[in-house]
Legacy VTK file of the C-alpha trace (Angstrom):
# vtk DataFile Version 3.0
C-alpha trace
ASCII
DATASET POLYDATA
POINTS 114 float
0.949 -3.425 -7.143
1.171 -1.296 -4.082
-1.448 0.851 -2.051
0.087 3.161 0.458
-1.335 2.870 3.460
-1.763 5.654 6.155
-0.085 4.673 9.836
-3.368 4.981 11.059
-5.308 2.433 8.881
-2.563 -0.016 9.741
-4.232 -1.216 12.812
-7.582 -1.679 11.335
-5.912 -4.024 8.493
-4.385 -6.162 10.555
-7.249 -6.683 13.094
-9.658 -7.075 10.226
-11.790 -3.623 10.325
-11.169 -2.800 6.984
-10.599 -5.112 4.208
-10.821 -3.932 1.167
-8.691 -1.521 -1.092
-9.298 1.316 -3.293
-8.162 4.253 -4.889
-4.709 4.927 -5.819
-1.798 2.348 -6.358
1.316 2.166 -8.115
3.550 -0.796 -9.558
6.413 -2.171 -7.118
9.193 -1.536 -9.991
7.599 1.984 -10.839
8.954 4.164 -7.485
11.750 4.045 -4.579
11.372 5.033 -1.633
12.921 8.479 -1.957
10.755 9.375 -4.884
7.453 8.354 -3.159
6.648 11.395 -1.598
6.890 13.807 -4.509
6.203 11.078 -7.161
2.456 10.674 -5.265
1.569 13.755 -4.320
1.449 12.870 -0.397
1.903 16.488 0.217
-1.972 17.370 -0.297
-3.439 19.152 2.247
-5.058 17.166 5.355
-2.167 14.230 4.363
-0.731 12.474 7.533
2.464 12.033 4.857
5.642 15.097 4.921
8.599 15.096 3.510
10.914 14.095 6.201
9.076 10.847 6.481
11.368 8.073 7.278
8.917 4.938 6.623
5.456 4.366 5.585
3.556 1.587 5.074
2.009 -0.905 2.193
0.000 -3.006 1.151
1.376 -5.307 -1.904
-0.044 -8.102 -4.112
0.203 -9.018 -7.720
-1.921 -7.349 -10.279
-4.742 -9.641 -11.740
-5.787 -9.717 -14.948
-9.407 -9.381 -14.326
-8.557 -6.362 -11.523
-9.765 -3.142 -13.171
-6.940 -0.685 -13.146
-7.349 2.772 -14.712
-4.297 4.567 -15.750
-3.138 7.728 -14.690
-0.911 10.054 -16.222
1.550 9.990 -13.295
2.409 6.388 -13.442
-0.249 5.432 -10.550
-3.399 3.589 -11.183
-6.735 3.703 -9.773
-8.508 1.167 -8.062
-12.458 0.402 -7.471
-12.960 -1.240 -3.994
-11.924 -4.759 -3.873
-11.282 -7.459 -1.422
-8.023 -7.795 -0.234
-6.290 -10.137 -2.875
-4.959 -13.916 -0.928
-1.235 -13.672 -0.651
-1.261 -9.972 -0.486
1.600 -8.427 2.406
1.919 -5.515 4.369
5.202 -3.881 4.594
7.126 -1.160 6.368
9.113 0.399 3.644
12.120 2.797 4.276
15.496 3.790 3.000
16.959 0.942 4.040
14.312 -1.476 2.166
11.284 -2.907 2.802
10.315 -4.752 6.125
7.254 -7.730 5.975
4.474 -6.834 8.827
2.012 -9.587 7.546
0.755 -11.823 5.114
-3.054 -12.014 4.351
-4.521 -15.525 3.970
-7.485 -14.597 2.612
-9.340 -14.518 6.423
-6.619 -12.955 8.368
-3.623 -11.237 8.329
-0.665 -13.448 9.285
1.759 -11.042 11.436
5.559 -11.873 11.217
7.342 -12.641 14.031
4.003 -12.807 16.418
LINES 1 115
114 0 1 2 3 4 5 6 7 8 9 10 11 12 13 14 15 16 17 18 19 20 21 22 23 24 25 26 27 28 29 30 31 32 33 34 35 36 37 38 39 40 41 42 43 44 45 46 47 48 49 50 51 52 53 54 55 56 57 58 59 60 61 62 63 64 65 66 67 68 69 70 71 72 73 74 75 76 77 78 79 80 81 82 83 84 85 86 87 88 89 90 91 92 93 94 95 96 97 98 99 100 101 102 103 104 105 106 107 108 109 110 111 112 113
């Protein structure tokens, strides 16, 4: 699963200011990076998301069984707050792939190259 995550939230992950997740999220396989913006509707007003954005940022893990995800009819899913699953990574994704930030132990996040 992946959460988009807003440039300006990506500080308070990785210092440990916020950690939990919620609202929407979409499967990995589901969306490329080119589609994201329409696919997502990150064009609502107040969004810090346009459609010349060259990266953005999220947060990945593999879906649980006993996660509760509610279907939407645009191919994202809806999350109740939860912790921040063990293993879970941030990335920086762009045209040109996806980039690993960190890795969250379950405490901390683990930042690459740092």
């Amino acid at each position: 699963m992946r959460k988009i995550v807003p440039p300006r939230l990506v500080g308070p992950y990785l210092t440990g200011q916020r950690d939990v997740l919620a609202g929407y999220v979409y499967r990995a396989a589901d969306l490329t990076f080119t589609d994201a913006f329409d696919a997502l509707g990150l064009g609502f007003e107040g969004s810090e998301f346009t459609p010349d954005t060259t990266e953005f940022y999220v947060i990945c893990w593999s879906a649980r069984a006993f996660d509760s995800y509610q279907a939407r009819s645009t191919g994202e899913y809806f999350i109740e707050p939860m912790a921040i699953p063990v293993g879970a990574a941030l990335l920086r994704v762009s045209d040109a792939g996806d980039e690993l930030i960190a890795e969250y132990d379950g405490l901390v996040w683990l930042q690459v190259g740092v």
